[in-house]
DOLUM-336493 format. One record per residue (C-alpha): residue number from 0; residue in three letters; x, y, z. Coordinates in steps of 0.1 Angstrom, whole numbers, padded with zeros to 4 digits. Example, Ala and Ser with C-alpha at 12.3 -4.5 7.8 and 13.67 -1.06 7.14 Angstrom:
<nodes>
+-----+-----+-------+-------+-------+
!   n ! res !    c1 !    c2 !    c3 !
+-----+-----+-------+-------+-------+
!   0 ! Ala !  0123 ! -0045 !  0078 !
!   1 ! Ser !  0137 ! -0011 !  0071 !
+-----+-----+-------+-------+-------+
</nodes>
This chain:
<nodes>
+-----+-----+-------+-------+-------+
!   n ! res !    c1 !    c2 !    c3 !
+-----+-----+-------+-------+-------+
!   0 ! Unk ! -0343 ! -0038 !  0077 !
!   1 ! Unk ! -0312 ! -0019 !  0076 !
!   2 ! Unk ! -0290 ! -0008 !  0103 !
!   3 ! Unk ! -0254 !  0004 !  0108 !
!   4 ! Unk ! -0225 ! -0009 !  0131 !
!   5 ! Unk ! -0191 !  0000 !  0142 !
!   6 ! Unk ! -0171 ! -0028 !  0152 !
!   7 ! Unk ! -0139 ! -0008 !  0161 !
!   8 ! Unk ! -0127 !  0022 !  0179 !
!   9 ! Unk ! -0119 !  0049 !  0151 !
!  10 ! Unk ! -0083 !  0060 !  0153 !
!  11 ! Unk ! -0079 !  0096 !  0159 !
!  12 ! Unk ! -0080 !  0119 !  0131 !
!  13 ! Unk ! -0045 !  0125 !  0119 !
!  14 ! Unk ! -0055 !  0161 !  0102 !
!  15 ! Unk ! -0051 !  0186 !  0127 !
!  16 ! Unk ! -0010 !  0169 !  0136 !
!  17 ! Unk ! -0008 !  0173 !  0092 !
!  18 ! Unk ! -0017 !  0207 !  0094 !
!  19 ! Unk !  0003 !  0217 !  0123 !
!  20 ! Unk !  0032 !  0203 !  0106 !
!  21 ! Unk !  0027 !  0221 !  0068 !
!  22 ! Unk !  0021 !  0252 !  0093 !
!  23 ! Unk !  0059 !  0246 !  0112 !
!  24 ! Unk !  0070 !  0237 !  0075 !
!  25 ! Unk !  0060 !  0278 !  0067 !
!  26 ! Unk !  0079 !  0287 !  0092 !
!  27 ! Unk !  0113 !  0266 !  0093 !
!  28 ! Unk !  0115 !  0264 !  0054 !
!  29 ! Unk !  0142 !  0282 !  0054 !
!  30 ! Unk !  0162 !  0264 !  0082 !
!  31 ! Unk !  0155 !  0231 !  0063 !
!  32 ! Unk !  0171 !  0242 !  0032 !
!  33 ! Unk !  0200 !  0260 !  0045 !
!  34 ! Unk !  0204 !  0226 !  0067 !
!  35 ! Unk !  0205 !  0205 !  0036 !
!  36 ! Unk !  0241 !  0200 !  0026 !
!  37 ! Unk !  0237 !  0175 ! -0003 !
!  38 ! Unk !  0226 !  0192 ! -0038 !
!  39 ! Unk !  0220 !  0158 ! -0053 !
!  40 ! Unk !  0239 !  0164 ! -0085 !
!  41 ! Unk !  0248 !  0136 ! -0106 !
!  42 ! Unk !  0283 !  0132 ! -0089 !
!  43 ! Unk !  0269 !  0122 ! -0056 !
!  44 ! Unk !  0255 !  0088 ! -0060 !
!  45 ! Unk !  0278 !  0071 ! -0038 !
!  46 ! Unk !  0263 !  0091 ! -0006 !
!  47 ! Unk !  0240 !  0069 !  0010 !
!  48 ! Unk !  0206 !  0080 !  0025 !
!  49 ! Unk !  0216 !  0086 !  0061 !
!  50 ! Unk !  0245 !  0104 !  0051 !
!  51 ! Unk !  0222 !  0129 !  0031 !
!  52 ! Unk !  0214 !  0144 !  0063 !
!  53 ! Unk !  0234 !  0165 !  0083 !
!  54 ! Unk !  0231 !  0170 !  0121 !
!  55 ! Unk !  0213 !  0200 !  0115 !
!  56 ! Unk !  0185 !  0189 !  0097 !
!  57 ! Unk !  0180 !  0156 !  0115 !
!  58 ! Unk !  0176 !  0180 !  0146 !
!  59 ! Unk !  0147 !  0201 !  0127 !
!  60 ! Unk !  0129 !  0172 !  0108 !
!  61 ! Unk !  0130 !  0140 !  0131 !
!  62 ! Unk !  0105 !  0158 !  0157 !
!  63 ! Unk !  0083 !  0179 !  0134 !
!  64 ! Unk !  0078 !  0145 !  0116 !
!  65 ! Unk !  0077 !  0126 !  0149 !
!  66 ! Unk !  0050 !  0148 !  0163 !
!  67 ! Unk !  0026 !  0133 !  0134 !
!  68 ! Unk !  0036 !  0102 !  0137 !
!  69 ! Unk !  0071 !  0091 !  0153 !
!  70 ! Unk !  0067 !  0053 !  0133 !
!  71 ! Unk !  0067 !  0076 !  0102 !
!  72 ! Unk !  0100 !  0071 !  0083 !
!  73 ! Unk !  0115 !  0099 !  0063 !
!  74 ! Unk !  0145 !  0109 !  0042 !
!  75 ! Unk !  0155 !  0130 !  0012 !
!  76 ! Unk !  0159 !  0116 ! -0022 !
!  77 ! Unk !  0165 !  0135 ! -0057 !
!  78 ! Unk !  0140 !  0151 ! -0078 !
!  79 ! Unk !  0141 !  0153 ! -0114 !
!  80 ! Unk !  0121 !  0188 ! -0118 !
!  81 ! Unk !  0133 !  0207 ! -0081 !
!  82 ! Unk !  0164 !  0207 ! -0058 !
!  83 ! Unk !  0151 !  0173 ! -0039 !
!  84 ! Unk !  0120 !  0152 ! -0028 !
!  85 ! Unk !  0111 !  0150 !  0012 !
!  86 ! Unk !  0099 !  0115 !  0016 !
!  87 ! Unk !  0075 !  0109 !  0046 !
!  88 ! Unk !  0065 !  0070 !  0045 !
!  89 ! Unk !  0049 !  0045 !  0061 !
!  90 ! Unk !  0076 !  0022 !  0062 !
!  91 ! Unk !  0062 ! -0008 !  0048 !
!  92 ! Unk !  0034 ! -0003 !  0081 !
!  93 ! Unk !  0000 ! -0007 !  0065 !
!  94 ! Unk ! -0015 !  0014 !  0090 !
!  95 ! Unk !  0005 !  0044 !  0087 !
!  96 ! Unk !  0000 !  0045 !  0048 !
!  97 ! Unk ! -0028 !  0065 !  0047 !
!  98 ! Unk ! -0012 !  0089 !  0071 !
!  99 ! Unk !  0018 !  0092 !  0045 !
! 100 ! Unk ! -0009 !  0103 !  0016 !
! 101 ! Unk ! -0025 !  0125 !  0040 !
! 102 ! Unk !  0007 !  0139 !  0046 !
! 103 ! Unk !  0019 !  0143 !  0010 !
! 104 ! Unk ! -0021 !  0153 ! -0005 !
! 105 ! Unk ! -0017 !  0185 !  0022 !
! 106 ! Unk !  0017 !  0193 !  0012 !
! 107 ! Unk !  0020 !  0230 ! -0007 !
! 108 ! Unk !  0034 !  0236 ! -0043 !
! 109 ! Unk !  0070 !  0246 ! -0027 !
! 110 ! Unk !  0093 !  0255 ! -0059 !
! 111 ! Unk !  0126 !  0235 ! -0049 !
! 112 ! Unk !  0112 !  0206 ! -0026 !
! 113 ! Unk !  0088 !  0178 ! -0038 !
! 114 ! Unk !  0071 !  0156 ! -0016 !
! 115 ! Unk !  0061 !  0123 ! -0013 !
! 116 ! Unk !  0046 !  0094 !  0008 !
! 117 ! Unk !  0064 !  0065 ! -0006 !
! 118 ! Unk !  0099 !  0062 ! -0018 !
! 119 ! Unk !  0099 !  0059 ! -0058 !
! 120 ! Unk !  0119 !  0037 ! -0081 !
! 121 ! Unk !  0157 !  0054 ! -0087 !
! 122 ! Unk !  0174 !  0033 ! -0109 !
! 123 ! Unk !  0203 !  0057 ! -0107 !
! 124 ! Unk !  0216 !  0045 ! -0074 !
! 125 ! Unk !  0227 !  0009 ! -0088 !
! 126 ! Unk !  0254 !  0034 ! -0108 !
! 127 ! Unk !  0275 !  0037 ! -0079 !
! 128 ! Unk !  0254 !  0045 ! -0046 !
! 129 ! Unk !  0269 !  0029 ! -0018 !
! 130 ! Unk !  0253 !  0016 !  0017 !
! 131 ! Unk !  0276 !  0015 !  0050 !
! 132 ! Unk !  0269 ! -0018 !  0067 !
! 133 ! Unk !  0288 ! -0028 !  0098 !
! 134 ! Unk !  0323 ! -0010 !  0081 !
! 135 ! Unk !  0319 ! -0027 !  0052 !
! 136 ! Unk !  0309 ! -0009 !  0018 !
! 137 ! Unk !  0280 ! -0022 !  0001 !
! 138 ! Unk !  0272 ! -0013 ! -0033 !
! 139 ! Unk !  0238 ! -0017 ! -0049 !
! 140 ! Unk !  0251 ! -0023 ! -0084 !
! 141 ! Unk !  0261 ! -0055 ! -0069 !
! 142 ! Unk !  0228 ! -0072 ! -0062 !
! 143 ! Unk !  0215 ! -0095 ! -0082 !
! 144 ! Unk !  0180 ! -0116 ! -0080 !
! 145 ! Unk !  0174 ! -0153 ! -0083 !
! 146 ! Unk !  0135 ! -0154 ! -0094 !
! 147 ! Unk !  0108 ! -0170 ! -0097 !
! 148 ! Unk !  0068 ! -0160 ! -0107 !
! 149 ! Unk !  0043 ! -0174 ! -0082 !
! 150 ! Unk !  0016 ! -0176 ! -0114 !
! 151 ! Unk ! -0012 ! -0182 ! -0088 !
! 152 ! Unk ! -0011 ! -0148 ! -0068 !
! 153 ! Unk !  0004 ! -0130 ! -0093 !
! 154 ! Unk !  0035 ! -0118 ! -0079 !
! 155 ! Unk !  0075 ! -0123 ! -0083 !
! 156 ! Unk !  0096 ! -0142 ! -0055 !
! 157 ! Unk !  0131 ! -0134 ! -0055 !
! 158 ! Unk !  0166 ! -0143 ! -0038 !
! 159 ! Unk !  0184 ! -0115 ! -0033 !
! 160 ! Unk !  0224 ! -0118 ! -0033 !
! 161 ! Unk !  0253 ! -0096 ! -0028 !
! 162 ! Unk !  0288 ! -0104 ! -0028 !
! 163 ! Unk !  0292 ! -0095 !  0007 !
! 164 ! Unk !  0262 ! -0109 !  0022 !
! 165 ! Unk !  0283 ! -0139 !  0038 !
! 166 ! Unk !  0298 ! -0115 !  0056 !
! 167 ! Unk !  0267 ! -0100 !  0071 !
! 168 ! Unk !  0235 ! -0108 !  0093 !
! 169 ! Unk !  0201 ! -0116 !  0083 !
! 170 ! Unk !  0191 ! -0082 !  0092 !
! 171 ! Unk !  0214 ! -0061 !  0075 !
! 172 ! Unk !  0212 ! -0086 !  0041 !
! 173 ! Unk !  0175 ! -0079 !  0044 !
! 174 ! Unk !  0177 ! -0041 !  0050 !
! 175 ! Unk !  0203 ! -0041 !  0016 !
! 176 ! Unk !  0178 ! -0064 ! -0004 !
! 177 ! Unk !  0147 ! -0037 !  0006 !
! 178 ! Unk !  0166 ! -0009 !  0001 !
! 179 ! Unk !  0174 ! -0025 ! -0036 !
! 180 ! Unk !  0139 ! -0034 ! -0039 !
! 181 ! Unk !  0127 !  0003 ! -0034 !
! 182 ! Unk !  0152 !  0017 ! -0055 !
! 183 ! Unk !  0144 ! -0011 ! -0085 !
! 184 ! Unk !  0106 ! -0004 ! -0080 !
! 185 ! Unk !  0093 !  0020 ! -0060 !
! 186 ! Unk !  0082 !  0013 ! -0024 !
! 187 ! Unk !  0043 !  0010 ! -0036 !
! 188 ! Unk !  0053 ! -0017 ! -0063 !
! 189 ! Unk !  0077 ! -0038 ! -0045 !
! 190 ! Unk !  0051 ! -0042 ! -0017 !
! 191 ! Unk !  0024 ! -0054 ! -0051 !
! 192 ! Unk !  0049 ! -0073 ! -0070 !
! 193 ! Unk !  0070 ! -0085 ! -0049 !
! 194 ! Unk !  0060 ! -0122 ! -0028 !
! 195 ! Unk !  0086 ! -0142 ! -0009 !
! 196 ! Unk !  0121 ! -0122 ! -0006 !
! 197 ! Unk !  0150 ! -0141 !  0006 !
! 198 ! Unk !  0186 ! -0136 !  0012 !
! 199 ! Unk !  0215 ! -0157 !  0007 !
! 200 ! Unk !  0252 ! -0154 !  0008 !
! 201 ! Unk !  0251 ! -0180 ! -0025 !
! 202 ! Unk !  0249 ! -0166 ! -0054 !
! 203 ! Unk !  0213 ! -0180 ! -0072 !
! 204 ! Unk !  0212 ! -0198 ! -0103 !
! 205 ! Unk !  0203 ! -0179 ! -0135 !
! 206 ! Unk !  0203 ! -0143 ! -0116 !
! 207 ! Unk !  0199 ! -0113 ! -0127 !
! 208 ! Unk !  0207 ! -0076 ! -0119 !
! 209 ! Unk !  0183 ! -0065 ! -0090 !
! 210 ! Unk !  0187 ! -0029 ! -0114 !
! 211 ! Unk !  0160 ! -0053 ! -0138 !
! 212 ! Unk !  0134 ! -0063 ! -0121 !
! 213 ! Unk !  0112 ! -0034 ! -0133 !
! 214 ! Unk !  0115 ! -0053 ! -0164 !
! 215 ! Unk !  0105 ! -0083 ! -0154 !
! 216 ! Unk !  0076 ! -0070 ! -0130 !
! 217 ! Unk !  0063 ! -0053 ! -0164 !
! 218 ! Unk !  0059 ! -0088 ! -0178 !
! 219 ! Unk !  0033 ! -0092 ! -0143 !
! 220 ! Unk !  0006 ! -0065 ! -0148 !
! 221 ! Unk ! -0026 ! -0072 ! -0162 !
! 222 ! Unk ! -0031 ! -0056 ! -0197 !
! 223 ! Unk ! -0069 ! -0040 ! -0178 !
! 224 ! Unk ! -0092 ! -0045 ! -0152 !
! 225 ! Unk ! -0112 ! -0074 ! -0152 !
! 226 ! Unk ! -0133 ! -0094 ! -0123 !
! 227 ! Unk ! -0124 ! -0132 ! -0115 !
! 228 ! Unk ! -0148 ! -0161 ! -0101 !
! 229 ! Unk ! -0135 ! -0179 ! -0072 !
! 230 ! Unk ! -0151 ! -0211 ! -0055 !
! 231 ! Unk ! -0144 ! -0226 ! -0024 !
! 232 ! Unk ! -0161 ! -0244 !  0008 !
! 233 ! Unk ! -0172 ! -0232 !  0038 !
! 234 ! Unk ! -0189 ! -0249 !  0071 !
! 235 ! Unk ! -0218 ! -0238 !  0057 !
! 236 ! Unk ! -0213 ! -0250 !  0023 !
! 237 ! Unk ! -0199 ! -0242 ! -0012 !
! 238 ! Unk ! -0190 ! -0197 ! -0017 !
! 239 ! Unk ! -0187 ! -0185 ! -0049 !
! 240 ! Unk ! -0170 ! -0147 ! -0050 !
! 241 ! Unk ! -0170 ! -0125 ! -0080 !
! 242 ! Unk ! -0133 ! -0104 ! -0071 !
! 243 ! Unk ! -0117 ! -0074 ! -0087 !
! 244 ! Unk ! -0085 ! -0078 ! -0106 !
! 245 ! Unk ! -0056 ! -0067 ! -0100 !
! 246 ! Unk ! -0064 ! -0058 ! -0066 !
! 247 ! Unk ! -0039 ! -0052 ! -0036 !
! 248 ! Unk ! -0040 ! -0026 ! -0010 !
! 249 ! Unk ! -0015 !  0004 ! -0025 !
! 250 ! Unk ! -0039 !  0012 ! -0048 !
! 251 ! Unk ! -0060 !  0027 ! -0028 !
! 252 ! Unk ! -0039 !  0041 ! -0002 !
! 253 ! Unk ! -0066 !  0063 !  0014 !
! 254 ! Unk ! -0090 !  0033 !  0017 !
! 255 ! Unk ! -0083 !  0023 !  0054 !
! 256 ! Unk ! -0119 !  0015 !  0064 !
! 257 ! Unk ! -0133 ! -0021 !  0056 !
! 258 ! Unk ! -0172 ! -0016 !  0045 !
! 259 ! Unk ! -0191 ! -0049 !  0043 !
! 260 ! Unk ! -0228 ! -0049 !  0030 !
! 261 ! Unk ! -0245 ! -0079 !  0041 !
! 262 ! Unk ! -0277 ! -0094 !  0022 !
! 263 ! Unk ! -0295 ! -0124 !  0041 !
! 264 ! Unk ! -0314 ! -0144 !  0017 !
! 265 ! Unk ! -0335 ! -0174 !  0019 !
! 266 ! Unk ! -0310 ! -0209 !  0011 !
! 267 ! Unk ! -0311 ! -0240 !  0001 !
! 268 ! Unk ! -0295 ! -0262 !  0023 !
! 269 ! Unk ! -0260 ! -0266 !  0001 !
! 270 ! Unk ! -0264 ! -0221 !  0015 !
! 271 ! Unk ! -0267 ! -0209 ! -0020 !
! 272 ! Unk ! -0297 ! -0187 ! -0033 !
! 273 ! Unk ! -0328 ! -0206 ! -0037 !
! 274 ! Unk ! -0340 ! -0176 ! -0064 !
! 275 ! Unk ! -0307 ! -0173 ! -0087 !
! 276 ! Unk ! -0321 ! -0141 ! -0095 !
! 277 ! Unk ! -0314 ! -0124 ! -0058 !
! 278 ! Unk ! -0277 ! -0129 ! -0070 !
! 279 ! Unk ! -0284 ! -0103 ! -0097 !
! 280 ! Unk ! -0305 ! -0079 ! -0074 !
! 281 ! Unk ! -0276 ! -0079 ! -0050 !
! 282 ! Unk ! -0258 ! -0067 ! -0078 !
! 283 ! Unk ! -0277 ! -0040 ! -0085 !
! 284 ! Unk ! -0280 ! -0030 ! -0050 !
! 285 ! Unk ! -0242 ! -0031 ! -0047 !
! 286 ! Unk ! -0238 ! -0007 ! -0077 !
! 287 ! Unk ! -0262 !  0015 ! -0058 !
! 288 ! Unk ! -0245 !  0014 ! -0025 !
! 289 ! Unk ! -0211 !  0025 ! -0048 !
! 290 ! Unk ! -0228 !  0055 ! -0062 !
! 291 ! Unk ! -0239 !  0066 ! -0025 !
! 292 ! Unk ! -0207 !  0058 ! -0013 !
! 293 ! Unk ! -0193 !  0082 ! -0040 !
! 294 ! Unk ! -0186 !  0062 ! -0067 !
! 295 ! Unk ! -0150 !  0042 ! -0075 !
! 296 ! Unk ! -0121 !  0065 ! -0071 !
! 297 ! Unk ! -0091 !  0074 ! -0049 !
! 298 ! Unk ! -0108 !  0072 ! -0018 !
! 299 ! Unk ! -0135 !  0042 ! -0023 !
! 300 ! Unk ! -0131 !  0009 ! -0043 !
! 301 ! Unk ! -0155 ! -0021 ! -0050 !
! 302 ! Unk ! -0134 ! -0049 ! -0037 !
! 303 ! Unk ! -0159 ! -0074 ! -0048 !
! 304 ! Unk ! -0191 ! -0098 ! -0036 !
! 305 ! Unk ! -0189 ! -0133 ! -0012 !
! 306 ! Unk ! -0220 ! -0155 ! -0021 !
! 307 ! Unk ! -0232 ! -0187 !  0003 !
! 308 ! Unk ! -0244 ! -0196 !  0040 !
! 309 ! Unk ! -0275 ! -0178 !  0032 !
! 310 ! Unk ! -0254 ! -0142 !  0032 !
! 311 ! Unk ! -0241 ! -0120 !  0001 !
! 312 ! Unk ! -0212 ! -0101 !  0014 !
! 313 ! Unk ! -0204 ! -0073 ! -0009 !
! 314 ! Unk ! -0171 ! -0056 !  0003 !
! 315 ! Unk ! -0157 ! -0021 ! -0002 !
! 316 ! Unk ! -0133 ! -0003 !  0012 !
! 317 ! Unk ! -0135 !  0035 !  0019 !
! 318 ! Unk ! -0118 !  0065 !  0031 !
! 319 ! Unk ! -0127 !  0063 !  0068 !
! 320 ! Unk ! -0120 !  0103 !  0074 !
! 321 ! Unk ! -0138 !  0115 !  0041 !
! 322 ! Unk ! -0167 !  0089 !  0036 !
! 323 ! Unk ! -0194 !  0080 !  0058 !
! 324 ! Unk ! -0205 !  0042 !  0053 !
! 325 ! Unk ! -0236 !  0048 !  0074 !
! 326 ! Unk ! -0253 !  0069 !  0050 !
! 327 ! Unk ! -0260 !  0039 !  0023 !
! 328 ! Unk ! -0284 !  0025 !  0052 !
! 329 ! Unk ! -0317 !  0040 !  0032 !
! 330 ! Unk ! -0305 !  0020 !  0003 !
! 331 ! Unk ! -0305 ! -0012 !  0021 !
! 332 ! Unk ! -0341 ! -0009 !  0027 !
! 333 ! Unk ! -0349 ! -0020 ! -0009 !
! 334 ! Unk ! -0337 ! -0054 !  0000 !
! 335 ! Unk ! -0369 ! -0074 !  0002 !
! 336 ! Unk ! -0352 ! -0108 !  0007 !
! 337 ! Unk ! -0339 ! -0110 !  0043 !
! 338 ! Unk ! -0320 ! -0087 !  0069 !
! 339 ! Unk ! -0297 ! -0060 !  0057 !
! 340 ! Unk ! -0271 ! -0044 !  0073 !
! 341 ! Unk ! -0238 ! -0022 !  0064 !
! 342 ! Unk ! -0210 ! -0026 !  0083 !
! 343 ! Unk ! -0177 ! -0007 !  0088 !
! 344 ! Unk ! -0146 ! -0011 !  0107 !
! 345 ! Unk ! -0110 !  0005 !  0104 !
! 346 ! Unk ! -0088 ! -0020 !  0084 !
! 347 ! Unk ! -0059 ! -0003 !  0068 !
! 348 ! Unk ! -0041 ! -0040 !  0064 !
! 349 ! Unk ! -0069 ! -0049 !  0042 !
! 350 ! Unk ! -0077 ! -0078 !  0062 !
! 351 ! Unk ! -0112 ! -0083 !  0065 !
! 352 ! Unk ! -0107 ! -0094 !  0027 !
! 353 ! Unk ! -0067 ! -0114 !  0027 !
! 354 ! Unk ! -0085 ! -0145 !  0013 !
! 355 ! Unk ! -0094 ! -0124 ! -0018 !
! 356 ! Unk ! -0062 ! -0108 ! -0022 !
! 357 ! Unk ! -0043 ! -0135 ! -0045 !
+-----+-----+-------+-------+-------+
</nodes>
């Protein structure tokens, strides 16, 4: 038996709020431009990103972009092919990343403004860009990194320091250590790479410039794809899950819906399979449910299978707008073996899987 559920309210469709903006974006193009003072050339480094926008085109941007979203962040950045990039972005909020794609995957081929839904790696502002913190000057060639790989999840934790750090708050060291993150690596791979990030106003042992840590992040990735075996106990007993690798959220940034096939199968009383062989049918079946779902790509990915308590769990994760989980119901019918049921739920955090993460 198959059969479909919903477990949570499904946010509103952000489309028609894209649309109307590209539509205001017709209209105002000019205004923008003529508002945008800065021609990023390659003696204005040392202006930092709030300074890159003058009164003028804070006053058309902030509630065209607010009327989307008003959590989305945005700013200007350079380009290396047209006069500047418009960044609309998340902010580090899982929920709103989607949005941000949305956003930029609507956007028209304009010939002197890129756009984009993440802020991406700018080496060039450790040459001499300059942050204003609480009067004080704060230059990013200055920050250095203490490290340290965390081996079992896969990811770098750093200490960030700046020479002027002991003179600031934690807030403001950690907006300077983020802002040098982005700028090292790209918004989408400082949130993969990057574990633990402290600040200190001591310099760390052995650091290096935070300009770097692409380098060292290079060192991190996985030469290919490849599926890991992890064990582990339940209530019910001993789980086994087969799990993609590498695997973190930013790779599929339009796969904000958690879709969970779940195969009841007859146990032995340790929850495993008492036919090994189901294992290798809810393989199959999985594969299946893929190709219904549309097959691995931008907006779906196989996030991998949960085995014990008398349930396979095979999860995905979809584009809740574009893809429509219910539909893999007739597939499910196959299963001879015990109940089965598809489930989806909005989960643009990536939740419903953290355990599986790293």
């Amino acid at each position: 038996m198959a059969f479909f559920r919903r477990k949570s309210r499904v946010p509103d469709d952000p489309r028609p709020a894209i649309a109307q903006f590209w539509a205001w974006w017709a209209e105002h193009r000019g205004d923008v431009l003529a508002a945008t003072e800065v021609r990023f050339s390659a003696d204005d480094a040392d202006v930092a990103a709030d300074d890159r926008r003058s009164d003028d085109l804070i006053a058309l941007l902030r509630p065209a972009i607010a009327a989307i979203d008003p959590s989305l962040n945005w700013e200007l950045a350079r380009s290396t092919t047209k006069r500047f990039t418009l960044v609309v972005s998340s902010g580090g909020k899982a929920e709103l990343r989607a949005l941000a794609e949305r956003w930029a995957l609507a956007a028209p081929d304009d010939p002197d403004v890129e756009f984009a839904p993440v802020r991406r790696a700018d080496p060039s502002l450790f040459e001499s860009a300059v942050m204003k913190v609480d009067d004080y000057d704060v230059e990013l060639r200055e920050l250095v990194a203490g490290t340290r790989v965390d081996v079992q999840h896969g990811v770098l934790d750093v200490v960030i320091h700046h020479p002027l750090f002991p003179l600031l708050d934690r807030e403001h060291r950690l907006s300077v250590a983020f802002l040098g993150l982005d700028a090292a690596l790209g918004e989408d791979d400082a949130e993969r790479w990057i574990g633990e990030v402290e600040v200190s106003a001591d310099a760390p042992i052995d650091a290096i410039p935070v300009a770097v840590l692409g380098t060292v992040v290079d060192q991190l990735r996985p030469a290919g794809g490849q599926w890991a075996v992890l064990r582990g106990t339940s209530r019910s007993g001993p789980i086994v899950a087969l799990v993609r690798r590498p695997l973190d959220r930013v790779e599929r940034p339009l796969a904000d819906t958690h879709v969970a096939v779940v195969l009841d199968y007859e146990a032995m009383p340790d929850g495993q399979p008492r036919e090994p062989a189901i294992v290798d049918e809810a393989e199959k079946l999985g594969e299946q449910v893929l190709a219904e779902l549309g097959g691995d790509g931008p907006r779906v990915i196989h996030v991998g299978r949960v085995t014990g308590g008398g349930q396979i769990v095979v999860h995905y994760y979809v584009d809740g707008l574009e893809v429509d989980a219910s539909r893999v119901g007739p597939v499910l019918e196959g299963w001879t073996h015990g109940t089965a049921a598809v489930q989806a739920r909005p989960d643009p955090g990536w939740k419903a899987v953290a355990p599986l993460l790293r």
